[in-house]
N, C-alpha and C positions, 0 to 999 in steps of 0.2 A: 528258147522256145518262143515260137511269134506269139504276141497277144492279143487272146481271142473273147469275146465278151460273149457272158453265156449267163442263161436263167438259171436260179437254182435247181429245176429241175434236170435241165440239160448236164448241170455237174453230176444228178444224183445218175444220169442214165450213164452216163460218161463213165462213172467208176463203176457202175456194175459191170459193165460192156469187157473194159478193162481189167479189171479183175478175173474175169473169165478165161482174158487171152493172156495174161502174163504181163500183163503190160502196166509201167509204175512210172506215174509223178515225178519230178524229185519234190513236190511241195505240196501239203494236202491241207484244206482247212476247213473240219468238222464242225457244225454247230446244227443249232435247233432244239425245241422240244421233246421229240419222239426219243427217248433215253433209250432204248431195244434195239432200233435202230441203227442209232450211233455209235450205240455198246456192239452191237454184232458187225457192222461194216470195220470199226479199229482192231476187232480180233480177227479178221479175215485177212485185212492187210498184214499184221503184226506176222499172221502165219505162211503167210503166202509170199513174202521179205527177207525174214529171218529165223524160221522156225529149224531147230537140227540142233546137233552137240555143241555147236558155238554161240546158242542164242544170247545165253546173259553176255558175252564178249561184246557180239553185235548189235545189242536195245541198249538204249540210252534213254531215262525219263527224267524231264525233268517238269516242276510245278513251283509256284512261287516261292514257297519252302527252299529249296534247294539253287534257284535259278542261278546262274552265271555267267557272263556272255562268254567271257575265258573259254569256261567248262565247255559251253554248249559249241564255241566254235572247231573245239578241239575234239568232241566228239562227232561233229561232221567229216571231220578229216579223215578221219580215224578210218583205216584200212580197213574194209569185209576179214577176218579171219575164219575161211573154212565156209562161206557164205560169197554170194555175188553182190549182195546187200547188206546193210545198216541201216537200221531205224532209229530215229532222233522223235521221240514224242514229247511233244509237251503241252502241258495240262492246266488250262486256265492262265495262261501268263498274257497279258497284251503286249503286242508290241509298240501298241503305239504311246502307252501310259509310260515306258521308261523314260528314262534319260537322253537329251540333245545328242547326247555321244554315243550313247549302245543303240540308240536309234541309227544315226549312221552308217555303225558296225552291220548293224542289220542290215538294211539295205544293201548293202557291199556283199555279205555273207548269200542274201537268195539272189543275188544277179549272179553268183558264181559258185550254185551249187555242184560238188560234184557228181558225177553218172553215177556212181555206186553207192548214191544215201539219198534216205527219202526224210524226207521231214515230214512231221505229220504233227497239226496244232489241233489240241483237242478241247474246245469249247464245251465243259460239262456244268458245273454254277455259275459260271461268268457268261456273262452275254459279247457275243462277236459286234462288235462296234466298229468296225475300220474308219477313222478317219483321215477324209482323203485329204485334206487342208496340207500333210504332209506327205508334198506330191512324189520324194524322191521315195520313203519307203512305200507308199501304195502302190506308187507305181511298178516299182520290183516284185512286191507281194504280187500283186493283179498278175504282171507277166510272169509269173511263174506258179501258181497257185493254183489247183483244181478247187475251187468252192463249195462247198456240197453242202445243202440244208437237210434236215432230217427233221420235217414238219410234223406235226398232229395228222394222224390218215382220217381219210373221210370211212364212213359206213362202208360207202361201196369199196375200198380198199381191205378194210377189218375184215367182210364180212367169207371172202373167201382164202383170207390167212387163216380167218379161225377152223375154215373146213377143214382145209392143208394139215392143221395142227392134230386136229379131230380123227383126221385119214390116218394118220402115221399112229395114233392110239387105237385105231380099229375102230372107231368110234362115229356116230354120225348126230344131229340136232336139224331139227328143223329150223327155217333160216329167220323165221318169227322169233325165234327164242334166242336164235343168234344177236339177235338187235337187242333183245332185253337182255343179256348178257353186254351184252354191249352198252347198255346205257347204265346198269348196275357198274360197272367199273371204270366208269370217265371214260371208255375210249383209247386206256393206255394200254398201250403193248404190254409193257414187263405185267402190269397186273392181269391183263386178259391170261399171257402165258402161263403167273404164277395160277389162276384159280381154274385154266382147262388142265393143267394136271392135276388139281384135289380132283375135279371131275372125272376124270377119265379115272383114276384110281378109286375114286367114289361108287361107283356102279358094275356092277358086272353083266349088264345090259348094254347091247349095241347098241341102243340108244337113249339118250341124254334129254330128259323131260324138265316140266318146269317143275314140278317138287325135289328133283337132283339140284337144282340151280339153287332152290330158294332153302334149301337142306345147304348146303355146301357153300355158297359164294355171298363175302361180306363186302356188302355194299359201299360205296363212296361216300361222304357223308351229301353229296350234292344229289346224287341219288335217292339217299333217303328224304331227302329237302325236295325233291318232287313229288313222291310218294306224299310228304305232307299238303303242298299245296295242291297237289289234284285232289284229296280230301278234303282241303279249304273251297275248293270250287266247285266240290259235289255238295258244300254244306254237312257233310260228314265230319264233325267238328271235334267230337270224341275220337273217330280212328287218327285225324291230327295230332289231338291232344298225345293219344296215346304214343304214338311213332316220336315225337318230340322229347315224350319222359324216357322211352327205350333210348334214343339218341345220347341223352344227359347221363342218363345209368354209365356209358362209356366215358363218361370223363371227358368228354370233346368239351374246348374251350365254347360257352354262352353267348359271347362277342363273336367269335369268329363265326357260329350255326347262323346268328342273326344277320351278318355282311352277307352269306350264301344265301337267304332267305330275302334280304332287302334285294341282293344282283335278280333274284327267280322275280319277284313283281317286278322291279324296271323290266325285264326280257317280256315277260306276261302283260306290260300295259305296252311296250310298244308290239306285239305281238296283235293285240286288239284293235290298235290304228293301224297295222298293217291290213288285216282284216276287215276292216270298213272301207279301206282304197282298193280289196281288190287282190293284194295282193300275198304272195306264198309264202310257206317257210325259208328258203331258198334269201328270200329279202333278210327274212328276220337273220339268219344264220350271217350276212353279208350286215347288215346292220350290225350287231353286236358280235361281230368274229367268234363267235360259237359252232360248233360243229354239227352237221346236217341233222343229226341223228338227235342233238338235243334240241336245235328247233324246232323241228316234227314235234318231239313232246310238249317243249311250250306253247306251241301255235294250236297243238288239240286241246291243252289244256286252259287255252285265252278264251275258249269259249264257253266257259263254266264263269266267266266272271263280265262284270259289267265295267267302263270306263270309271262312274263315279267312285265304284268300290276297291278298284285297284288306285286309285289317287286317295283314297282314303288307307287304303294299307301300305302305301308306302309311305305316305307321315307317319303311320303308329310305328313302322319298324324303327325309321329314321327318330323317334320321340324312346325308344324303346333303349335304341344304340348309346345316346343322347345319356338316358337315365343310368344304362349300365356302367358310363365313365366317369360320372361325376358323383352318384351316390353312393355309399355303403350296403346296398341292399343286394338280397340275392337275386343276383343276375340269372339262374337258372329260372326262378319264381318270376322274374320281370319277362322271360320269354313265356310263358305258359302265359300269364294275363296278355299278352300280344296277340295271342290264341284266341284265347276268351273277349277279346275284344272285337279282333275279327269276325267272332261269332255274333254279338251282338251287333255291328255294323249290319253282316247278313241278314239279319230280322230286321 
């Protein structure tokens, strides 16, 4: 197959398209963020390949655990029984971290894949790094490879999946509540899925209000970390305080709330220079690679705070983080006076 250079998008349209018409790769390489995504495109392939009485004959997986080059070139080979396809998955392996030798192998192996097996590399905690420095196997990879990224979706993406999803429950929300559902759950697919079915099974009302949402759906801890700081910039210092102690009540690591807390002020001071040049959330999102739907919150929420007092809250956090790793004290108690400091800063 001639070698054609294409954005990740264009792979992601490429396999829908394809998928649709029947039509298969011999070489596929999944990665990205968006875990829903990824997870639903590999079981679409898997079924639309090999699925019938021969399936376990015809799937082949392999992960670092088990890898082989042997095995694996042996189950390329390996005839369709009962099937027009074989599927060769494998799961977080790099090709380009092995050996001067199985590297070769490889290369030799995707320049001569056969028509009746598809290889499918599935990037799920390993990150897709291709180094091309090693031009004989990228080059093979490249010319044989459909690429496909499976990014973090924007609001405007989310925001009529979650209709879709709504629809097929009988269910409808207003598309406001959609975005605070959406900013309550990071934005992630599998979490959006898992908590519109508590909802849809939550209510037996056609439609999905915000006491269903705030009844039923548990927040991201970054979530509740805005909930805190939009009460830091209302000077609401108590409903902070308080949403901090519910936070700790769950056992979430004191270090880790405080990195989420230190990341919301840098986004909320450059949010505030954004806003004295003029310019949109849109910047701020393209600035700190954050997704639309959380800049809009930090850019309304910049406006609740002054320059000097965001440079003065991001020392205390940074003085905060500082103290939780080097002292014996309790680090939940060192977050609360962070609180009470900021309060004080305030006056």
């Amino acid at each position: 197959m001639a070698r054609q250079k294409r954005s990740d998008n264009e792979g992601y349209d490429l396999l829908r398209r394809e998928l649709k018409e029947g039509v298969f790769r011999p070489l596929y390489i999944f990665y990205g963020e968006e875990d829903y995504l990824r997870e639903n495109y590999r079981k679409q392939l898997r079924t639309k390949t090999v699925s019938g009485p021969a399936e376990d004959f015809n799937y082949h997986r392999f992960t670092e655990e088990n890898w082989d080059i042997a095995a694996f070139s042996e189950a390329m080979e390996a005839i369709p029984m009962m099937s027009e396809r074989s599927l060769v998955e494998v799961v977080d392996v790099d090709p380009f971290s092995r050996p001067e030798g199985e590297r070769q192998q490889l290369a030799e192996l995707f320049a001569a894949l056969p028509e009746y097996c598809t290889v499918l590399y599935v990037y799920d905690t390993a990150a897709w790094k291709p180094d091309k420095r090693m031009k004989k196997l990228w080059s093979a990879l490249e010319a044989a490879a459909l690429q496909v990224e499976f990014p973090r979706q924007s609001e405007g993406q989310l925001v009529p999946w979650v209709r879709r999803h709504l629809h097929a429950g009988q269910k409808v929300m207003a598309d406001d509540l959609i975005r605070y559902l959406i900013l309550l759950t990071g934005g992630s697919m599998t979490t959006l899925a898992a908590e519109l079915q508590k909802l849809i099974s939550y209510t037996d009302q056609p439609e999905i209000t915000r006491n269903d949402v705030d009844a039923v759906v548990i927040p991201v801890m970054e979530a509740v970390i805005f909930d805190i700081t939009r009460d830091i910039g209302r000077k609401d210092f108590d409903g902070a305080l308080g949403k901090l102690r519910d936070l700790l009540r769950q056992d979430v690591e004191p270090i880790a709330v405080n990195a989420v807390i230190g990341r919301q002020l840098r986004q909320l001071y450059g949010a505030a220079l954004l806003t004295k040049q003029g310019r949109s959330y849109y910047d701020l999102a393209s600035l700190y690679g954050i997704r639309d739907f959380a800049a809009r919150e930090v850019y309304g929420q910049a406006r609740g705070f002054s320059l000097p007092m965001l440079k003065k809250a991001m020392l205390l956090s940074a003085r905060t983080d500082y103290a939780m790793k080097t002292s014996s004290g309790d680090a939940g108690a060192l977050l609360e006076m962070l609180v009470l400091h900021l309060a004080e800063e305030s006056r």
